[in-house]
C-alpha positions as a Markdown table, in Angstrom:
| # | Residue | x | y | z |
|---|---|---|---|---|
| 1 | Unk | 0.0 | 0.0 | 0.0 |
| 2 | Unk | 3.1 | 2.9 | 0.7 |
| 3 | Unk | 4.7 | 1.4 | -2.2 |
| 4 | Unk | 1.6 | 2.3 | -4.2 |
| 5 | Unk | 1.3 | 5.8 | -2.6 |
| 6 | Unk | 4.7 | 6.6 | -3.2 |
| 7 | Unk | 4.5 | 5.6 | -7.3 |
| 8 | Unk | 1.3 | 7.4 | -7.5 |
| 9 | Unk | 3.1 | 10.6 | -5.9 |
| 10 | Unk | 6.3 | 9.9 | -8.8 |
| 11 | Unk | 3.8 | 10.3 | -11.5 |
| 12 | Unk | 2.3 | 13.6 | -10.6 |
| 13 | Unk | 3.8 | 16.7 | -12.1 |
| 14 | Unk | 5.7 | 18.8 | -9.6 |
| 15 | Unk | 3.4 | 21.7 | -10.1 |
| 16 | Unk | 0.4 | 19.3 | -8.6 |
| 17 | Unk | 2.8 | 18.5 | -5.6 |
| 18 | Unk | 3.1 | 22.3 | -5.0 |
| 19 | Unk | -0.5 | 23.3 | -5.2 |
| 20 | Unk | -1.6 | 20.1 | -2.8 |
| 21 | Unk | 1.4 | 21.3 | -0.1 |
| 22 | Unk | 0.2 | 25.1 | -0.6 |
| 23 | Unk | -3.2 | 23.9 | -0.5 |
| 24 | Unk | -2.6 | 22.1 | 2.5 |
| 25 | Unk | -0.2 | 24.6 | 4.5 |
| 26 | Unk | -3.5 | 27.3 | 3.8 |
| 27 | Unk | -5.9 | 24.9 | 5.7 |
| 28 | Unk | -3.4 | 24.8 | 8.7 |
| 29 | Unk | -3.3 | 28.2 | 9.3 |
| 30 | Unk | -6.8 | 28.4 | 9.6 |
| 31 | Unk | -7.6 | 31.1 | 6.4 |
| 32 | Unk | -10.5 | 30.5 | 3.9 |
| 33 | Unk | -9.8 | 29.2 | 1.0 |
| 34 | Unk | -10.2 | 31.5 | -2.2 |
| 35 | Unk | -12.2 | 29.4 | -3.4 |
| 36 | Unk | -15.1 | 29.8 | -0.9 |
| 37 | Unk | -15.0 | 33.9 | -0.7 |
| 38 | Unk | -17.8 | 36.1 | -0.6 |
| 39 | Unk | -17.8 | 39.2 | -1.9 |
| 40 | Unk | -17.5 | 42.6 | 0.3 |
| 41 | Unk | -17.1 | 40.4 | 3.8 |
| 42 | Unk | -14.1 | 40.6 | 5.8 |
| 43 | Unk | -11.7 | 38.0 | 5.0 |
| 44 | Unk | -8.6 | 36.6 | 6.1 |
| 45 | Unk | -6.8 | 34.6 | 3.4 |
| 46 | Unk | -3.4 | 32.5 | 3.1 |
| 47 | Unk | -1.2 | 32.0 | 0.2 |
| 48 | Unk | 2.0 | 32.7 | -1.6 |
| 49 | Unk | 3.0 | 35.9 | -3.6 |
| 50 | Unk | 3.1 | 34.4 | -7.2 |
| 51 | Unk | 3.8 | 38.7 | -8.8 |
| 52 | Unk | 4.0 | 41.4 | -8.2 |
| 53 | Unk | 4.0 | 44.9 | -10.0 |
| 54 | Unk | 3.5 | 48.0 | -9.8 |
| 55 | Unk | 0.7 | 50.1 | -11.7 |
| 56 | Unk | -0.6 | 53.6 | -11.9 |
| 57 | Unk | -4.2 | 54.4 | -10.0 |
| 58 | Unk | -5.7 | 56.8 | -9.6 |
| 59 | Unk | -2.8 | 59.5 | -10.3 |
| 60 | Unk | -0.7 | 57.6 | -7.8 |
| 61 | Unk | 1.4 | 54.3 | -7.7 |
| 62 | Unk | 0.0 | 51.3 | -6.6 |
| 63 | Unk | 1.4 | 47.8 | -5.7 |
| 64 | Unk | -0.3 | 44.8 | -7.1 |
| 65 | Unk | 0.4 | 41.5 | -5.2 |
| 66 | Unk | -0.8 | 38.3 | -6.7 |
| 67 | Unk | -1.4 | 35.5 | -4.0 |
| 68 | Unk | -2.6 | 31.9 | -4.3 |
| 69 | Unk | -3.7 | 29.5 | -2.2 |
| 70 | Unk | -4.1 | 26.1 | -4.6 |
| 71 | Unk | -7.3 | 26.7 | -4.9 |
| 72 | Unk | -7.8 | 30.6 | -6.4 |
| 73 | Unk | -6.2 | 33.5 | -6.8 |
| 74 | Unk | -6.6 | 37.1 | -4.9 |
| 75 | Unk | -4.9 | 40.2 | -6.0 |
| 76 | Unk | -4.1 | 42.7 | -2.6 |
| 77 | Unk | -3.5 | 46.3 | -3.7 |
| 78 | Unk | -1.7 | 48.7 | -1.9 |
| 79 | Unk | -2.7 | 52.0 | -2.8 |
| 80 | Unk | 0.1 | 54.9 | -2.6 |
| 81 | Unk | 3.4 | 52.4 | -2.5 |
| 82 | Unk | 6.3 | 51.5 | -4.9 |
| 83 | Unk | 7.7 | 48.5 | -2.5 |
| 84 | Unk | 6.9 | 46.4 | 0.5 |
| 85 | Unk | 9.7 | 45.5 | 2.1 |
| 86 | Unk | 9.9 | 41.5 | 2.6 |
| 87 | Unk | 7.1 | 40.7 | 0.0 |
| 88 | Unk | 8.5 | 38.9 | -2.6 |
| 89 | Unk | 7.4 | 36.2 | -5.2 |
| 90 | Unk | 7.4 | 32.6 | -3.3 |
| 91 | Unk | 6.7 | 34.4 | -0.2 |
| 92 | Unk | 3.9 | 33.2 | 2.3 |
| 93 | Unk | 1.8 | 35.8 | 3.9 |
| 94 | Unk | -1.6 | 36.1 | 5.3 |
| 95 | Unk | -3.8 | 39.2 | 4.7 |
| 96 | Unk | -7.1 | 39.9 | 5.7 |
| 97 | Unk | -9.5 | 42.8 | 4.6 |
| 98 | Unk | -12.4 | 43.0 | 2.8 |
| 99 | Unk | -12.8 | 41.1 | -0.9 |
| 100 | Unk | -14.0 | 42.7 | -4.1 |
| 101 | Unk | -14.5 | 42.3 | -7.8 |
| 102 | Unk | -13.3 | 44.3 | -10.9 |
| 103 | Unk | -14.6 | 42.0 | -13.3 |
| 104 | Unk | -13.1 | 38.4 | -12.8 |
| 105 | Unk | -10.5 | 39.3 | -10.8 |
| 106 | Unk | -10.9 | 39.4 | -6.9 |
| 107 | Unk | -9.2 | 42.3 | -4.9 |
| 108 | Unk | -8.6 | 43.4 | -1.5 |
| 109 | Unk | -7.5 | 47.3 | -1.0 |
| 110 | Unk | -5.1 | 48.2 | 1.7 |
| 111 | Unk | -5.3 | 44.8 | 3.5 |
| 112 | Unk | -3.6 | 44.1 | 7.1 |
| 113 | Unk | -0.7 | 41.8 | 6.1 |
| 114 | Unk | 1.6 | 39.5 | 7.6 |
| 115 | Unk | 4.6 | 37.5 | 6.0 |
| 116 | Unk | 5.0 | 33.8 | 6.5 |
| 117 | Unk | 8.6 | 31.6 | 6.5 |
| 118 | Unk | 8.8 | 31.1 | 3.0 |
């Protein structure tokens, strides 16, 4: 039976392994899965920083972070920056705010962060 399990794990492509283990890792910490979000409710959501960049709003410089979870994506914005110090692509971190939607994407606005060990 481990023999199987282990062969079965073999055949998987890497980028499966990784989503499972983010997946998983998200569940731990106790954060709701992108998946499951609702629209304008608070929300506290786990992932890793898959891109950034940086993109004119409003007049004003804005940070776009990309995080995912396995399971969806979110895109924080942080309005009025150029760089956050320690947030980098592979990066875990945890932010919570409120959810909402420019079209397909999903967005939270100024959120309360906190970085994760990698």
């Amino acid at each position: 039976m481990a023999l199987r399990k282990i062969v079965d794990r073999l055949r998987q492509p890497i980028e499966e392994l990784d989503r499972r283990d983010l997946e998983a890792y998200c569940t731990t910490l106790g954060a709701t899965p992108l998946d499951k979000v609702e629209l304008r409710r608070p929300v506290r959501v786990a992932g890793e920083v898959r891109s950034l960049r940086i993109v004119p709003r409003a007049g004003a410089d804005a940070v776009e972070v990309s995080i995912n979870d396995g399971r969806g994506q979110v895109t924080a914005v942080f309005l009025g920056r150029r760089r956050i110090l320690g947030v980098s692509p592979g990066r875990r971190i945890v932010v919570e705010g409120v959810i909402t939607g420019e079209g397909r994407r999903r967005l939270i606005y100024n959120p309360v962060y906190k970085l994760l060990g990698s």
